[in-house]
C-alpha positions as CSV (number, residue, x, y, z in Angstrom):
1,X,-98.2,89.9,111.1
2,X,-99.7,93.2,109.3
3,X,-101.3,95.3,111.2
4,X,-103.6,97.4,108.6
5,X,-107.2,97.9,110.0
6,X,-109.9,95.5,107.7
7,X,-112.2,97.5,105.9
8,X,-115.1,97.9,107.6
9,X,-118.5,95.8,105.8
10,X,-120.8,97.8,103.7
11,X,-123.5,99.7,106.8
12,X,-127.4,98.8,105.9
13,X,-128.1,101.9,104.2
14,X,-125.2,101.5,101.6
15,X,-126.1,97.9,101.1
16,X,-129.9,99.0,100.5
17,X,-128.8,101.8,98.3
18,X,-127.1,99.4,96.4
19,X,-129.3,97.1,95.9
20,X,-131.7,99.6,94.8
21,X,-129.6,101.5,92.6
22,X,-126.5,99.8,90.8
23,X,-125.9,97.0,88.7
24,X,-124.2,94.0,89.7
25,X,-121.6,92.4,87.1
26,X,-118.6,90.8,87.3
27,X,-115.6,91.7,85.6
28,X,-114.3,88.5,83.4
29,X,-110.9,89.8,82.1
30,X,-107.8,92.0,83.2
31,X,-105.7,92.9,80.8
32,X,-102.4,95.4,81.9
33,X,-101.3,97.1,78.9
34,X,-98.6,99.2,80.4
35,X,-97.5,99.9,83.9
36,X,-100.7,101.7,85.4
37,X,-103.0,101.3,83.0
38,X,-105.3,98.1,82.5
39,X,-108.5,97.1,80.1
40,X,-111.1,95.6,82.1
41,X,-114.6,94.0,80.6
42,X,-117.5,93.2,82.9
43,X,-120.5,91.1,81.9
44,X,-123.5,90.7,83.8
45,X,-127.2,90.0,82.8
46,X,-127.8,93.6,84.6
47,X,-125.9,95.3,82.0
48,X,-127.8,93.9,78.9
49,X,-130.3,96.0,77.0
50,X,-128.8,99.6,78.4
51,X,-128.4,102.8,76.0
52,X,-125.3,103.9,76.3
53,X,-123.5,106.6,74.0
54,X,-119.5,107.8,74.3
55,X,-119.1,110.0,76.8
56,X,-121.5,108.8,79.0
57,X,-119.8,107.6,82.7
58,X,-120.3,104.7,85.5
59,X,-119.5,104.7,88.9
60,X,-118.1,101.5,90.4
61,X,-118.4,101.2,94.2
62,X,-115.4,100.7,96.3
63,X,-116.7,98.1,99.1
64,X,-119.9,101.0,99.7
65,X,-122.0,102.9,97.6
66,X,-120.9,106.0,99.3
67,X,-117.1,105.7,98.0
68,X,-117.2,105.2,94.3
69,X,-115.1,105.8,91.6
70,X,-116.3,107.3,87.5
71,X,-114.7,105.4,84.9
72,X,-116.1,106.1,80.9
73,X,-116.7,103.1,79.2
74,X,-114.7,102.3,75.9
75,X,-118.0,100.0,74.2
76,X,-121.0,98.7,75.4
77,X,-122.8,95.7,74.2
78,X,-126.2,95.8,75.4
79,X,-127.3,92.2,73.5
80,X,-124.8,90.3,75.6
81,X,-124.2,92.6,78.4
82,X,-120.8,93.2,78.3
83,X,-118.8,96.7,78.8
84,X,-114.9,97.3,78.6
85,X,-112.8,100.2,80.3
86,X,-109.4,101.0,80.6
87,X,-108.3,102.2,84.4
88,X,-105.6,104.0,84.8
89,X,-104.0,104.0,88.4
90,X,-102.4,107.4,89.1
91,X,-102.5,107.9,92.9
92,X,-102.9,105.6,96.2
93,X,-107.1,106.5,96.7
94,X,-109.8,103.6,96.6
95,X,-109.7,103.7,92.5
96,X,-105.9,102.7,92.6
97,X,-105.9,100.1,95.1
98,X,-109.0,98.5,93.3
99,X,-107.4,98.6,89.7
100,X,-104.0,96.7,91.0
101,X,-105.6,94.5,93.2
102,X,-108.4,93.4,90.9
103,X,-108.5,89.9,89.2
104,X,-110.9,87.7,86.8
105,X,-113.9,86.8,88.5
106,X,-114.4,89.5,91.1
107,X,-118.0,91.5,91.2
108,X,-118.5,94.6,91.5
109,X,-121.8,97.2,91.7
110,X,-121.9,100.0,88.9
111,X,-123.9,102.9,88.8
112,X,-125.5,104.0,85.5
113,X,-124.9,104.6,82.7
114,X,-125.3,108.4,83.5
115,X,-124.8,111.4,81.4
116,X,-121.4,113.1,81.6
117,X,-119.7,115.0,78.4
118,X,-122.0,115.7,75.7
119,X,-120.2,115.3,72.5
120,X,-123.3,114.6,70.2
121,X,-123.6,117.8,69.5
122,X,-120.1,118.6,68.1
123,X,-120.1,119.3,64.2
124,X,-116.6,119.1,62.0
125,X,-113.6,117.2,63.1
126,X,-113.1,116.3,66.7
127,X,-109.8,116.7,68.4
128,X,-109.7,115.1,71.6
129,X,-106.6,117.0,74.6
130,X,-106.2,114.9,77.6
131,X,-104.3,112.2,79.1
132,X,-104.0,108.9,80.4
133,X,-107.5,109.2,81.7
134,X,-108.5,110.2,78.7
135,X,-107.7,107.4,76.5
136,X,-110.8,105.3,76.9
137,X,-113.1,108.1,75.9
138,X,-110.8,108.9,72.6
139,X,-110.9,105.2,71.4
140,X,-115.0,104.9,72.2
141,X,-115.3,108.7,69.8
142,X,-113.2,106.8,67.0
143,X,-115.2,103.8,67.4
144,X,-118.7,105.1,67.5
145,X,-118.3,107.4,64.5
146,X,-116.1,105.8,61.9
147,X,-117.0,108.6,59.3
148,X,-115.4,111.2,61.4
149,X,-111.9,112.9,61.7
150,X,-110.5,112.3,64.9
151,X,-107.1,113.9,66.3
152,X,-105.7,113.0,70.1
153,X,-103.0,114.8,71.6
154,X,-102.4,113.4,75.4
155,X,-100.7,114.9,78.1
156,X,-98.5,111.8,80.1
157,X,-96.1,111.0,82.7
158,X,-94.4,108.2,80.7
159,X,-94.8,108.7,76.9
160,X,-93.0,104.8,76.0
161,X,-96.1,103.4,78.3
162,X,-98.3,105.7,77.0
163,X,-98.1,104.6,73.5
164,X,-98.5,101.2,74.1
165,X,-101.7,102.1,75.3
166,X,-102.3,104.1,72.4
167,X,-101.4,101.8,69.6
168,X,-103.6,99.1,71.2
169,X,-106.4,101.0,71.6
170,X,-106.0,101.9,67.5
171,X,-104.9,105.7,68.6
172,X,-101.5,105.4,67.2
173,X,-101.6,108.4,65.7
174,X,-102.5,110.2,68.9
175,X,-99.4,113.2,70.1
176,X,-98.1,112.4,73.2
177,X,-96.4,115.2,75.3
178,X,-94.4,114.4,78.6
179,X,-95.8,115.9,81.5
180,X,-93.7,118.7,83.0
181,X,-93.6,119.9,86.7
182,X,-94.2,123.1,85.9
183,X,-96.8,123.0,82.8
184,X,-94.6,123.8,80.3
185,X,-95.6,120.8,77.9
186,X,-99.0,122.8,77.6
187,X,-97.1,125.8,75.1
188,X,-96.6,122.9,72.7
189,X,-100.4,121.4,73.2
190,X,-101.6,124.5,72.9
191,X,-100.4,125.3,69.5
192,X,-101.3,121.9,68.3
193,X,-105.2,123.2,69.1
194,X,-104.2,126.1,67.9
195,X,-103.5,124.6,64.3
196,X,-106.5,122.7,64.4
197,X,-109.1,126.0,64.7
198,X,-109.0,127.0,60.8
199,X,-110.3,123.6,59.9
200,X,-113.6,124.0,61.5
201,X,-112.5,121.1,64.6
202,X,-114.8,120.7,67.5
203,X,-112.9,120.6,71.0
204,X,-112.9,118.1,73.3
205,X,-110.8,118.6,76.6
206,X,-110.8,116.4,79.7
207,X,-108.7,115.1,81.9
208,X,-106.8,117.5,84.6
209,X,-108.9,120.4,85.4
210,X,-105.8,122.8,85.4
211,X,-104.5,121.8,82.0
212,X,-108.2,122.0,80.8
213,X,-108.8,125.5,81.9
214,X,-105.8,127.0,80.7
215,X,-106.1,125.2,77.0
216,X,-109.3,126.4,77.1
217,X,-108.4,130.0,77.6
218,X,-106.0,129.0,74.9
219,X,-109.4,128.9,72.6
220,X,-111.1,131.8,73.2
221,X,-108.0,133.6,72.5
222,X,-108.5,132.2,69.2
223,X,-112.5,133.4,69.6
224,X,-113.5,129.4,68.9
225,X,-117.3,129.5,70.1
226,X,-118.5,127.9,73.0
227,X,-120.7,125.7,70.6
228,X,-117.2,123.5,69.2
229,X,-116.2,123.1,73.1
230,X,-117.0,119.9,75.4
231,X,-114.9,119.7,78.3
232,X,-114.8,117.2,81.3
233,X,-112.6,117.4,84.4
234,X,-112.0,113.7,85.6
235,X,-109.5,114.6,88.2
236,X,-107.0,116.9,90.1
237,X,-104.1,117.2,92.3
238,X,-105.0,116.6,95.9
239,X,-109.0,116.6,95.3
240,X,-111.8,113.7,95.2
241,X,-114.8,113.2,94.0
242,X,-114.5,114.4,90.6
243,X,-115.9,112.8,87.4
């Protein structure tokens, strides 16, 4: 017989806050790509008609609307009020446990979609540094602007699974660079950006704040302006919260 505590029902005030301000859908496929990673879509009539541009964020609450999780949407069709994501399960918090367990046909609440990394602004090519969390956001940049030069270099724990993911999201030209214990991988990301200045590329880095911040000092060595930089933490070791 298991012992592990039920979770405790949603209290009034998260109920009411949810009902006031999230959206209810339901998610209508589950797709695992690779060990850890999985495409969801949601529909819902609560999701048609929204304005929604790459980089923007949801929240999707974990049984209250005071434990959520930010995921960035890959697409959003507002005319028949469907949205896709890939999840990416890299720890043992709420987000994980929700991503294995979930299945066609659950519903879930979202919040937004709410403003997050502002890439509208960035002129030239666009090279996208991340990882596995980063994926999502790289396929919806490609997608949304067909015109425009995109380049992906990902930092990963398993480069096989990783580019699995990458070839079916159509980034199978992204550089993938196992992860090391002690950051040693980011030397070789770091002079891929660094090839990529002269052209006139535009900087996108998100992902783990501390391989963010030091590819980001990585720039400003290499005096790129603060202009052709967009950068987005979505998690690190041993924090929560982030997004």
């Amino acid at each position: 017989m298991s012992l592990r505590p039920k979770p405790k029902p949603p209290g009034r005030l998260s109920q009411a806050l949810t009902r006031l301000l999230m959206k209810r859908a339901t998610i209508v496929a589950v797709e695992p790509l690779a060990p850890g990673f999985r495409l969801i879509t949601l529909e819902g009539p609560a999701l048609a008609g929204v304005n929604w541009t790459p980089g923007q964020k949801i929240q999707i609450a974990m049984g209250s609307a005071f434990v959520a999780r930010t995921y960035t949407p890959m697409a959003w069709d507002g005319s028949a009020g469907r949205t896709q994501l890939l999840g990416y399960a890299h720890g043992d918090g709420p987000g994980s446990a929700w991503l294995q367990a979930l299945e066609a046909g659950a519903e879930c609440d979202i919040f937004g979609p709410r403003p997050s990394l502002d890439v509208a602004g960035l002129a030239g090519p666009v090279a996208v540094f991340g990882d596995e969390t980063s994926m999502g956001l790289a396929h919806a940049l490609a997608a949304g602007d067909g015109a425009r030069t995109l380049s992906c270099a990902f930092e990963v724990g398993d480069v096989e699974n990783a580019k699995a993911v990458a070839i079916r999201l159509g980034l199978s030209d992204a550089v993938l660079f196992k992860r090391s214990p002690d950051d040693a991988h980011l030397e070789a990301m770091a002079a891929v950006l660094a090839s990529q200045v002269a052209t006139g590329a535009s900087f996108v880095l998100t992902g783990r704040a501390g391989a963010i911040q030091k590819l980001r000092q990585g720039l400003k060595l290499h005096e790129v302006s603060s202009g052709r930089i967009a950068t987005k933490a979505y998690w690190a070791p041993g924090k929560v919260g982030l997004d």
